[in-house]
C-alpha positions in Angstrom: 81.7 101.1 103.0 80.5 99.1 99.7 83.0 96.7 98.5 83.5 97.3 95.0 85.5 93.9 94.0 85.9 90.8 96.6 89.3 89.5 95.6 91.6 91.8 94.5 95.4 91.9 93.9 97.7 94.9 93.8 101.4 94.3 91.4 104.8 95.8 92.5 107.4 95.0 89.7 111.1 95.9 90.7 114.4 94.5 88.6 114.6 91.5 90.7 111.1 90.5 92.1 107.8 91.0 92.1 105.6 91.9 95.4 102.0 91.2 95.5 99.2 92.4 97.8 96.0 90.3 97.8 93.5 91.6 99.7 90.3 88.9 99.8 87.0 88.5 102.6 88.1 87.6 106.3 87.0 84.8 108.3 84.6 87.4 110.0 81.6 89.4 108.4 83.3 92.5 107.6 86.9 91.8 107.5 89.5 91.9 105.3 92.5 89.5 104.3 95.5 90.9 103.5 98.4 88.5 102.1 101.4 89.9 100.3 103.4 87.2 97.6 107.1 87.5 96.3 108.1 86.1 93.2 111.4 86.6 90.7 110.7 87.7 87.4 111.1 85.1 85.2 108.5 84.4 83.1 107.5 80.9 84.2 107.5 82.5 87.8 104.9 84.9 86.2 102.8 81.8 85.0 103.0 80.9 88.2 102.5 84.0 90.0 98.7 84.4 87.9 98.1 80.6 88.2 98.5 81.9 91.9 95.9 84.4 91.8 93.5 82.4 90.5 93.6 79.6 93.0 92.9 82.8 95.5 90.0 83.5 93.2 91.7 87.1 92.3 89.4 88.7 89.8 91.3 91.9 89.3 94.6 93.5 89.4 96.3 96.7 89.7 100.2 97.5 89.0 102.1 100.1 89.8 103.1 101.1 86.3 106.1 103.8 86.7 109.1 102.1 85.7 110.6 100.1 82.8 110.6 97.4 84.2 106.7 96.7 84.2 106.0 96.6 80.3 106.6 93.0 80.3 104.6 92.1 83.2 101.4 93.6 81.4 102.9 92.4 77.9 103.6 89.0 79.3 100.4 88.5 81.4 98.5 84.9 80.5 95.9 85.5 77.9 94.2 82.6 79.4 93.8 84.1 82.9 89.9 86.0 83.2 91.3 88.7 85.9 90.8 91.9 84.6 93.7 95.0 84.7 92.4 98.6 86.2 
């Protein structure tokens, strides 16, 4: 299977936190890391959360988007940060 994106990071917003799946290259040829993050949402914790990302070299993201409680996630994200949303 062709990897499409090497460091990639999956969002799960509920009222209280925030889980975060990275998945990233192994220590072996062909594997897979998997690491999941938990944060609060507050919006420091959410500078925090994509300074985070970045220091794993996270290029994009993905969020589950079904509930209110996303918007300001997305709204909120650092302009600064050079992951892309999908």
């Amino acid at each position: 299977m062709k990897v499409l994106y090497e460091r990639v990071a999956g969002i799960d917003v509920h009222k209280d936190m925030i889980k975060v799946g990275i998945r990233s290259p192994g220590d072996k040829l062909w594997t897979r890391r998997s690491e999941v993050l938990q944060y609060r949402t507050f919006y420091g914790v959410l500078q925090q959360m994509a300074a985070d990302l970045r220091e794993r070299g996270v290029t994009h993201v993905v969020m589950e988007a079904s509930g209110v409680y996303t918007e300001p996630v997305y709204t909120r994200w650092p302009s600064e940060t050079s992951m892309r949303w999908r």
